[in-house]
Wavefront OBJ file of the C-alpha trace (Angstrom):
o trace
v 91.910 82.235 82.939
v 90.242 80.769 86.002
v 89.647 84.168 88.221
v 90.026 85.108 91.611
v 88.334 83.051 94.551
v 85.590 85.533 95.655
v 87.353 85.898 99.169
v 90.271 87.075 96.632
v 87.888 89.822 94.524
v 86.712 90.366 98.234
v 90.012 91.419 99.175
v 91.150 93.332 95.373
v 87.902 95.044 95.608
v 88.619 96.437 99.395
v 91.919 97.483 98.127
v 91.212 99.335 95.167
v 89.672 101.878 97.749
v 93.182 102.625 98.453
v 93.728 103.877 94.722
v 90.548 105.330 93.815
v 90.989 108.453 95.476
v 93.860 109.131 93.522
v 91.725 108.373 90.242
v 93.341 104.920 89.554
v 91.686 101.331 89.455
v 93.125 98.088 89.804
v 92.032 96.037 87.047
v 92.788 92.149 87.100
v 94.122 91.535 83.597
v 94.573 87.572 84.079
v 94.506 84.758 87.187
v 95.034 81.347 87.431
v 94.846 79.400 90.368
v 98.366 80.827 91.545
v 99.072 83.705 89.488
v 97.569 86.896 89.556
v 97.787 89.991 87.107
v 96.729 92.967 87.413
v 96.956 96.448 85.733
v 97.198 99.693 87.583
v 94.991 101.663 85.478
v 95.618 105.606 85.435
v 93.609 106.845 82.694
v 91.322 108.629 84.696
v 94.064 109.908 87.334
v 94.567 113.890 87.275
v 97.981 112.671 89.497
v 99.399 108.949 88.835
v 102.413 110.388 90.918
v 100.020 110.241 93.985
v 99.556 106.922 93.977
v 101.140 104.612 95.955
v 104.583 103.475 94.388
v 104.611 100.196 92.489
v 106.826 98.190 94.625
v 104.592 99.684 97.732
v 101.699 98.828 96.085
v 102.886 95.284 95.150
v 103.426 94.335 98.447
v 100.241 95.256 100.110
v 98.761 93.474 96.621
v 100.919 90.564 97.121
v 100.412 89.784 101.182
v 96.776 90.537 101.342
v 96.108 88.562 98.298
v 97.704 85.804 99.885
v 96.224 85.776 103.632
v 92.580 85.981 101.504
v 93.130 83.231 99.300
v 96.415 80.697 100.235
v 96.723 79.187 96.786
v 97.932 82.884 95.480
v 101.302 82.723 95.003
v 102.605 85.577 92.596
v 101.072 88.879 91.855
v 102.084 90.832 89.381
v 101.318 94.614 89.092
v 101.205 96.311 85.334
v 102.199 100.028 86.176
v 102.228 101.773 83.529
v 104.157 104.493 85.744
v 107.284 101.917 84.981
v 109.042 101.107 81.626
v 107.940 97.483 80.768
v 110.445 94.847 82.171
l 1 2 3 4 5 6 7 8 9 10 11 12 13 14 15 16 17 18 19 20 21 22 23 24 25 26 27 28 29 30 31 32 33 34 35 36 37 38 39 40 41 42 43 44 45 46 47 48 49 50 51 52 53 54 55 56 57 58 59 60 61 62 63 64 65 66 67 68 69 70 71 72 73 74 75 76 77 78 79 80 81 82 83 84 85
């Protein structure tokens, strides 16, 4: 695991304000230099069902990821909202 640039943790951390409220975190679970993972963590959440969908959220993940650091290509949410894959 190499980690995320620090414009990309930048960027996560920024983002994770959009799940916090909500009692979630987004926590990155492994990242190479094109490949992100990262858990949606709901452990402390009172209502997972609040936050944003996984798709949704995989998206936003995904682009803003991407305009912050170019050599992201994949991103890859763990919800646990979802029956693995």
């Amino acid at each position: 695991m190499t980690g995320l640039s620090p414009a990309a943790q930048a960027t996560l951390d920024e983002l994770a304000a959009i799940v916090e409220p909500d009692g979630a975190r987004l926590v990155v679970r492994d990242a190479s230099a094109s490949t992100v993972t990262i858990e949606l963590d709901l452990s402390a959440s009172d209502c997972p069902e609040c936050v944003l969908p996984k798709d949704l959220l995989t998206d936003i993940l995904s682009s803003r990821l991407q305009e912050s650091d170019p050599d992201v290509r994949a991103v890859e949410l763990i919800d646990p909202r979802e029956p693995p894959s």
